[in-house]
N, CA and C atoms as an extended XYZ file, in Angstrom:
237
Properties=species:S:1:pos:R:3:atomname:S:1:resname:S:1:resid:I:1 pbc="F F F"
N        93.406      231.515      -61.154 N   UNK     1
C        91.974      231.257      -61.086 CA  UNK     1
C        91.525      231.316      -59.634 C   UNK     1
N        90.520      232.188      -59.421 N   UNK     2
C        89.978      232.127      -58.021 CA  UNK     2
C        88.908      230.949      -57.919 C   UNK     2
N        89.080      230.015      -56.982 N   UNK     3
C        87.959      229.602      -56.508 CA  UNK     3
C        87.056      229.717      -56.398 C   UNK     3
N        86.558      230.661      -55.476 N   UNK     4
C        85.445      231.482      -55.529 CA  UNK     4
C        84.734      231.640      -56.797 C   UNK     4
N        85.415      231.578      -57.780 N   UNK     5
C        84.905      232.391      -59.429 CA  UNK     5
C        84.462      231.548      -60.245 C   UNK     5
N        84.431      230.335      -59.552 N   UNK     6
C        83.633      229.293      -60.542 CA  UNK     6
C        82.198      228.894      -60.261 C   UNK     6
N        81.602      228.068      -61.106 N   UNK     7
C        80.613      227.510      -61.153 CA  UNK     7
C        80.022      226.164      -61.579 C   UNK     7
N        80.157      225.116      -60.597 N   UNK     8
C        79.755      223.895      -60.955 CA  UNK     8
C        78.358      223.307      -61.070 C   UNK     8
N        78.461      222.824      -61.780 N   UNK     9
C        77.059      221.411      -62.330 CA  UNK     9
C        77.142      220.436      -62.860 C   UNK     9
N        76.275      219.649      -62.499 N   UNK    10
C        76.048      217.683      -62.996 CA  UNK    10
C        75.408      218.017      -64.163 C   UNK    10
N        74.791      219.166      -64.116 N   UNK    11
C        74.038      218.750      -65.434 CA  UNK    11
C        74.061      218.997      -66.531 C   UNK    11
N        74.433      218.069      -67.320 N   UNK    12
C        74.559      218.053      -68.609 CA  UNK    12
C        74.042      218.882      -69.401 C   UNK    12
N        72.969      219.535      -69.495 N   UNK    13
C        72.156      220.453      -70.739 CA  UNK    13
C        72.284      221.458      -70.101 C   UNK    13
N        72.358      221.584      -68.686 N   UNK    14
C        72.761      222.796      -68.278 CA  UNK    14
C        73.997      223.792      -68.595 C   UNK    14
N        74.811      222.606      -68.808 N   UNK    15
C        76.201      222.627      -68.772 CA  UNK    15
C        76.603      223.222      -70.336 C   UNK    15
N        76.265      222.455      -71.389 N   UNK    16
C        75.973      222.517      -72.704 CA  UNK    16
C        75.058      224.185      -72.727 C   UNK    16
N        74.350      224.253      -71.683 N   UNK    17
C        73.773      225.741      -72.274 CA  UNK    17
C        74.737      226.735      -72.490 C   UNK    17
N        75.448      226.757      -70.954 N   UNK    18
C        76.607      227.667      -70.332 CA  UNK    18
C        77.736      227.621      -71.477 C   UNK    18
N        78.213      226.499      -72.014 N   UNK    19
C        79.296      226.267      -72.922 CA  UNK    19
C        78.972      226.925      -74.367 C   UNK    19
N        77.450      226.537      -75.020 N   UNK    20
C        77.145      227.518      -76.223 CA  UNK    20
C        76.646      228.988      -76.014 C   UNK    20
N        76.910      228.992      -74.574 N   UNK    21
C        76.654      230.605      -74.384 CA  UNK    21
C        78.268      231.322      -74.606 C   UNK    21
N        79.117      230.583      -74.418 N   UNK    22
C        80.591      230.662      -74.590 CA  UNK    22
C        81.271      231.250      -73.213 C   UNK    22
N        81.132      230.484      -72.211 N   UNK    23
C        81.417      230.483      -71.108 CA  UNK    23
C        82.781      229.223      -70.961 C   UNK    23
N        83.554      229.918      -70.763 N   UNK    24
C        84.860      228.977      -70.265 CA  UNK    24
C        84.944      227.650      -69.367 C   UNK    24
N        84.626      226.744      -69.690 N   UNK    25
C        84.855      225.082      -69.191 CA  UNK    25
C        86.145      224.895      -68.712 C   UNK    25
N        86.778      225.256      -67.234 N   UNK    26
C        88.036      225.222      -66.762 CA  UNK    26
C        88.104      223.427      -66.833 C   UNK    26
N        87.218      222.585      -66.588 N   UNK    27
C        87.726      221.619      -66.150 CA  UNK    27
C        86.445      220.547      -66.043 C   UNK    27
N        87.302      219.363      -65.869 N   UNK    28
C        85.830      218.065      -65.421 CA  UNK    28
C        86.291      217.625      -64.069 C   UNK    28
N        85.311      217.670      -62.946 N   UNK    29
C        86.180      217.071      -61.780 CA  UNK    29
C        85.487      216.161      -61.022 C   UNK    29
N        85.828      214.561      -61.098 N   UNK    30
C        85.229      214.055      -60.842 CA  UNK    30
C        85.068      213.730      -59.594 C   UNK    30
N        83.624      213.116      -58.902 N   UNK    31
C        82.638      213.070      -57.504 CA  UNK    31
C        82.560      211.521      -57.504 C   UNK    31
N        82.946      210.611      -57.119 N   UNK    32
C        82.395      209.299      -57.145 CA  UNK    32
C        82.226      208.597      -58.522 C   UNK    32
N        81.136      208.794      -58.562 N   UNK    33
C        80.596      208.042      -60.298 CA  UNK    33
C        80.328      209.311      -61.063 C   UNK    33
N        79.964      210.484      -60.743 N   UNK    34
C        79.628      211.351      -61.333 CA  UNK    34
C        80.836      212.600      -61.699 C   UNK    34
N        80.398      213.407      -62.396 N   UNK    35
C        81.860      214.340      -62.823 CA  UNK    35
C        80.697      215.690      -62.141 C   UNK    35
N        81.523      216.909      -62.169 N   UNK    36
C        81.475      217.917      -62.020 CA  UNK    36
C        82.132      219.090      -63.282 C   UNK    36
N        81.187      219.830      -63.955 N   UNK    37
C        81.505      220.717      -64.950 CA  UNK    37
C        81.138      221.854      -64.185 C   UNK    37
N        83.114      222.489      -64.323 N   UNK    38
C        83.225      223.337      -63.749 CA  UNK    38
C        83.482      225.001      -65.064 C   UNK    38
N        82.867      226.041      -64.746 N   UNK    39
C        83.223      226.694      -65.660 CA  UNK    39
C        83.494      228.459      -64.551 C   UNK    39
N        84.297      229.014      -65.452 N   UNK    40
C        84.555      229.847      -65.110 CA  UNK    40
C        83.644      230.908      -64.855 C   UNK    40
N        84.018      232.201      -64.489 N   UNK    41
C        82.805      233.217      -64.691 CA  UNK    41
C        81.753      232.973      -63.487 C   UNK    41
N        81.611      232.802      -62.360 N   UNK    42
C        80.493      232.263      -61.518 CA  UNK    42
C        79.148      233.375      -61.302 C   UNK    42
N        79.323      234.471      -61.423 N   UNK    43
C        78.711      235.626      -61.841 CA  UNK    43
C        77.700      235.060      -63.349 C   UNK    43
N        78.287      235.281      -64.560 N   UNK    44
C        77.824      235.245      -65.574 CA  UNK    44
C        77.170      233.642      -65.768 C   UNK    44
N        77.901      232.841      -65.021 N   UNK    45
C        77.398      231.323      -65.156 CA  UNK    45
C        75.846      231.150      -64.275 C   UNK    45
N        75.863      231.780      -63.386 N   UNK    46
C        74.521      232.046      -62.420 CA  UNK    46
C        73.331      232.379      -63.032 C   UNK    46
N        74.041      233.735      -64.214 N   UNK    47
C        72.843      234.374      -64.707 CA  UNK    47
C        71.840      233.442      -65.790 C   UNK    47
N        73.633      232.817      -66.498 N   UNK    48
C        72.615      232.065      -67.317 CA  UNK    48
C        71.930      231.005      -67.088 C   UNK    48
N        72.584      230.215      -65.992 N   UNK    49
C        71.374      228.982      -65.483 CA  UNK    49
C        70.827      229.607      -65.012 C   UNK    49
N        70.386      230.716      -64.642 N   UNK    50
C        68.904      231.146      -64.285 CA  UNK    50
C        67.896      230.923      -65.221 C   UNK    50
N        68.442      231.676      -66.465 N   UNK    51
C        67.789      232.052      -67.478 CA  UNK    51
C        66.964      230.734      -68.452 C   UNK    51
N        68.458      229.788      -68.273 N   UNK    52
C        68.207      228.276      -68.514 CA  UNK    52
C        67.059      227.581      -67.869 C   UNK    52
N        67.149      227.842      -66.743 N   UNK    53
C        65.995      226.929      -65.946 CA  UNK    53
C        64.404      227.887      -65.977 C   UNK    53
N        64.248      229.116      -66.077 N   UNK    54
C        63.249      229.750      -66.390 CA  UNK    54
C        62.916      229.378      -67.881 C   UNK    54
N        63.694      229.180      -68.972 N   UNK    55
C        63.135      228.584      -69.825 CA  UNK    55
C        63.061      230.034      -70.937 C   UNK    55
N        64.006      231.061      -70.212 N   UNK    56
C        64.223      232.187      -70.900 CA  UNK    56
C        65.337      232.377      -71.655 C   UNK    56
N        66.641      231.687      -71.788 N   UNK    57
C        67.375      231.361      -72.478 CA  UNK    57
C        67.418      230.846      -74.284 C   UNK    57
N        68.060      231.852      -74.760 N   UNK    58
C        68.235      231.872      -76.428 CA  UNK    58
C        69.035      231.317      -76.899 C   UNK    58
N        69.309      230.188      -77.480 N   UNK    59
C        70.236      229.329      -77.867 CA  UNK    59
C        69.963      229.387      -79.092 C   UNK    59
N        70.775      228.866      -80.329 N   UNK    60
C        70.535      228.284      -81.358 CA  UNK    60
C        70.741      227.154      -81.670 C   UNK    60
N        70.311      226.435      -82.426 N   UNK    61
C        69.654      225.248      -81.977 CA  UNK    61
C        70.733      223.596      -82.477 C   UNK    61
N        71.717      224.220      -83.548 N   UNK    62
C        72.524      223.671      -83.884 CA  UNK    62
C        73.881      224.085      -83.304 C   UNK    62
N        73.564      225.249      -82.396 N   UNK    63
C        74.891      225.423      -81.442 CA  UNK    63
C        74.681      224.687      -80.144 C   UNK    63
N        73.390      224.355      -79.465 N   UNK    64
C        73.363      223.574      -78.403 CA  UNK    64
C        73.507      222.376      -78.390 C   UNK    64
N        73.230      221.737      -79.706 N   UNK    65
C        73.142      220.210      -80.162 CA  UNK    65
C        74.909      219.932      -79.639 C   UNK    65
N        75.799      221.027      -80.576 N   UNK    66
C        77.623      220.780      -80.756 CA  UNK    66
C        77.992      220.525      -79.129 C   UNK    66
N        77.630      221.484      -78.122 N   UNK    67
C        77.646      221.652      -77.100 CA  UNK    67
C        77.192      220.594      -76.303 C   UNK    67
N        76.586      219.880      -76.343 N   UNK    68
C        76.023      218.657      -75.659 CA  UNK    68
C        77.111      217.783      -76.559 C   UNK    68
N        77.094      217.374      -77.617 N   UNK    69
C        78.141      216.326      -78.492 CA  UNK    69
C        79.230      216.787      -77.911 C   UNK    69
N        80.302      217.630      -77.528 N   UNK    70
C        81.168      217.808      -77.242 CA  UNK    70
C        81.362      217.648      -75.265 C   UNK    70
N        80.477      218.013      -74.793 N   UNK    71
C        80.309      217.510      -73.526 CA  UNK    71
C        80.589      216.483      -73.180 C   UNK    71
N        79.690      215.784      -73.762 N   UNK    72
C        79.340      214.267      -73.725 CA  UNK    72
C        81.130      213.428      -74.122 C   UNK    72
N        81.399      214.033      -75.316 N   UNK    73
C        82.800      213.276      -76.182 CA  UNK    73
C        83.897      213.242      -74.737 C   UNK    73
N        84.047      214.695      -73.744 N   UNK    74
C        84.358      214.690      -72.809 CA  UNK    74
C        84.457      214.184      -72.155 C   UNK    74
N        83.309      213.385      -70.951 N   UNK    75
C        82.700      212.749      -69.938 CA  UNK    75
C        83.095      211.240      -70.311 C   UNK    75
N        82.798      211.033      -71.905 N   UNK    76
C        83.326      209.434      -71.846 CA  UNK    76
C        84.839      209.431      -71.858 C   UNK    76
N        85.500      210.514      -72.768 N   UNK    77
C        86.258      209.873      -72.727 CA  UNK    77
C        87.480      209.992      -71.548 C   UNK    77
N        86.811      210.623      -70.395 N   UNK    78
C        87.524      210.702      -68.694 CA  UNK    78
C        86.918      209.463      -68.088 C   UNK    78
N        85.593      208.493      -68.667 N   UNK    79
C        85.431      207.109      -67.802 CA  UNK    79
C        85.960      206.396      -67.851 C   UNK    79
């Protein structure tokens, strides 16, 4: 895995977008109190939080819900 080739974020729905877009979740790495979701692809992960935060992003709607529930199942259970 290159370094370089990843892509991190705090944020949760962001994170959940990238994951039901089916983007590879290498890892959780935690910052203090907070974690870091790291996913592979830093190229393709860029495009889609772009797309995410423009509000141009196509999800379906019971695949983003799993994606956040499974995030989340994550995050607690590394506290």
């Amino acid at each position: 895995m290159n370094k370089n080739n990843v892509y991190l974020t705090k944020d949760l729905y962001e994170a959940s977008f990238l994951y039901a877009n089916r983007l590879k979740l290498l890892r959780l790495q935690k910052e203090g109190k907070f974690f870091w979701f790291v996913f592979d692809d830093k190229k393709l992960a860029e495009e889609l939080a772009d797309k995410y935060w423009k509000r141009e992003g196509l999800i379906d709607a019971s695949t983003f819900a799993e994606a956040v529930t499974f995030l989340k199942n994550r995050l607690y259970a590394r506290k």
